[in-house]
C-alpha positions in Angstrom: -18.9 39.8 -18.6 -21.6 37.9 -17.4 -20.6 35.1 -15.1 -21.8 31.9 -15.0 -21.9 30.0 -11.7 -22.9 26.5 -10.0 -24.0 27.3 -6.3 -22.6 23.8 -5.9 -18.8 24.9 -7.1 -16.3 25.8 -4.8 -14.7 27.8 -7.5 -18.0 29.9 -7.8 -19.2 30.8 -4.0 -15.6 31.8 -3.0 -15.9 34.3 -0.6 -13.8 37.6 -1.2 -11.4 36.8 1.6 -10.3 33.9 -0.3 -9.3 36.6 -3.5 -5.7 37.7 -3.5 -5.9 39.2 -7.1 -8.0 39.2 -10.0 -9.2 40.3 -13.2 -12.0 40.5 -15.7 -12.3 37.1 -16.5 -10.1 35.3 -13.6 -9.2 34.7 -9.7 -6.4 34.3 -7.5 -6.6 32.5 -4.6 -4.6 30.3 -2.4 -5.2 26.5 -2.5 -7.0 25.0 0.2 -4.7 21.8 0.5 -1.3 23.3 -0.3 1.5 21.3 -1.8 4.2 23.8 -0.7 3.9 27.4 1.1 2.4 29.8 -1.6 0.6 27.1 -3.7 -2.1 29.3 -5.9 -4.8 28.7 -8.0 -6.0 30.7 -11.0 -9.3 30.3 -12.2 -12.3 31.4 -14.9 -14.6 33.5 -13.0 -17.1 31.8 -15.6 -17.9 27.9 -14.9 -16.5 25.1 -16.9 -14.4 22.3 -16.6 -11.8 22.0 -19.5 -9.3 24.2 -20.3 -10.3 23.6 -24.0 -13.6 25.3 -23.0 -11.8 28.9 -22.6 -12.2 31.5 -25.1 -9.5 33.8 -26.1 -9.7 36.1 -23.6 -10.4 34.1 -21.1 -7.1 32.2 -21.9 -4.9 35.5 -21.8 -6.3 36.9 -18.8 -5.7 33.6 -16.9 -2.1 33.5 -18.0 -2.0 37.5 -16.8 -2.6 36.2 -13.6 -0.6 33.4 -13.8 2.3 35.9 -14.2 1.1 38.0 -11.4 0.7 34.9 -8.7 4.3 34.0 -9.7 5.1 37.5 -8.8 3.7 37.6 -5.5 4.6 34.1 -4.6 8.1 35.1 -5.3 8.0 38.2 -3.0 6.6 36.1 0.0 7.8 33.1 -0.4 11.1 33.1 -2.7 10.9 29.6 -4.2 13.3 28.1 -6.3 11.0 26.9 -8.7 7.9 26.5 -10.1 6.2 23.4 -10.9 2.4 25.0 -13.2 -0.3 22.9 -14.1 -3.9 21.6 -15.2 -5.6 18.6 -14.4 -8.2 18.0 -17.3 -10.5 15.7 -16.7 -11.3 13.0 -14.1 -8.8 10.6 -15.6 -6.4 13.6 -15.4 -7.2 13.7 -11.4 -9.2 16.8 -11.8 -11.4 16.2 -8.6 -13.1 19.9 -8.8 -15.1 20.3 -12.3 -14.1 23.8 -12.4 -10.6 25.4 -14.5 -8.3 25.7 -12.2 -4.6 26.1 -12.9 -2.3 25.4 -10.2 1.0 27.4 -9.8 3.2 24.9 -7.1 6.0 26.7 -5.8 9.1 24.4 -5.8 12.0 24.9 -3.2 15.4 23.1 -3.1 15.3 19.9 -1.0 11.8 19.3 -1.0 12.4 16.5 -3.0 15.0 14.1 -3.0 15.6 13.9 -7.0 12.5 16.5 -8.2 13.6 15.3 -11.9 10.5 14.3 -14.2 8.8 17.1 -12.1 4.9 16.7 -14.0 5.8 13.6 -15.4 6.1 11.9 -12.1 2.0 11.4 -12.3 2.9 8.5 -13.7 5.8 7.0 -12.1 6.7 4.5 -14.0 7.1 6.8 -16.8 9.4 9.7 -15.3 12.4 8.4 -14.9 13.2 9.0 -18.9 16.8 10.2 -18.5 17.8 6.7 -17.6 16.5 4.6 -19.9 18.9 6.8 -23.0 
C-alpha cells in the first residue's frame, strides 16, 4: 500500500524506535504523554483524521493491532482494565489530525470511583447511575 504522509505529522515521521508492532496498514507505539504505564496508540500508516475516513481494511487491521497491544500491555504491565478510545474531531479533543486510537490501561485504585469511565469527558453527564 502506498502511504500517504504529512512531513508535518507526528504520526507520519515516527522513527522506528518508537514502533512496537505493526502491520500492513497500522502502528503501534507508545504514547508520548501516558495516562497510565503501558498507554498505546494504534494508528493508519496512511494520513487522515477521522475514523470515518478508514477503509475496510484499514479498519480490521487497526483492530488486529488493537488486540495485539492489549496482549502485550497485559504481559508487561497486568492492568485491570482497559479503558479504548478515539477522539474525532477538534470538538472531540483530538489535538493530533491523525487516527489515532488510544488503548489506556486501567488499574485498580487509580481512581477513586472510575464509574462513567469514557463518559466522564463530560462530567456533568457521567454520573448516570444516580439520577435512576
Amino acid at each position: 500500500m502506498h502511504t500517504i504522509a504529512n512531513t508535518h505529522c507526528p504520526f507520519c515521521t515516527l522513527s522506528s524506535s518508537q514502533v512496537i508492532e505493526e502491520n500492513e496498514y497500522a502502528t503501534l507505539i507508545l504514547d508520548g504523554f501516558p495516562v497510565s504505564p503501558g498507554h498505546s496508540l494504534i494508528l493508519p500508516k496512511r494520513h487522515f483524521g477521522s475514523y470515518f475516513e478508514a477503509t475496510a481494511s484499514e479498519r480490521a487491521a487497526l483492530f488486529a493491532l488493537l488486540d495485539q497491544a492489549k496482549n502485550w500491555v497485559d504481559k508487561t504491565h497486568r492492568p485491570d482494565g482497559y479503558n479504548i478510545g478515539i477522539n474525532d474531531g477538534a470538538a472531540a479533543g483530538q489535538t493530533v489530525p491523525h487516527l489515532h486510537i488510544h488503548l489506556i490501561p486501567r488499574y485498580d485504585g487509580d481512581q477513586g470511583d472510575p464509574r462513567g469511565g469514557v463518559r466522564c469527558v463530560i462530567p456533568a453527564k457521567a454520573n448516570y447511575w444516580s439520577k435512576r
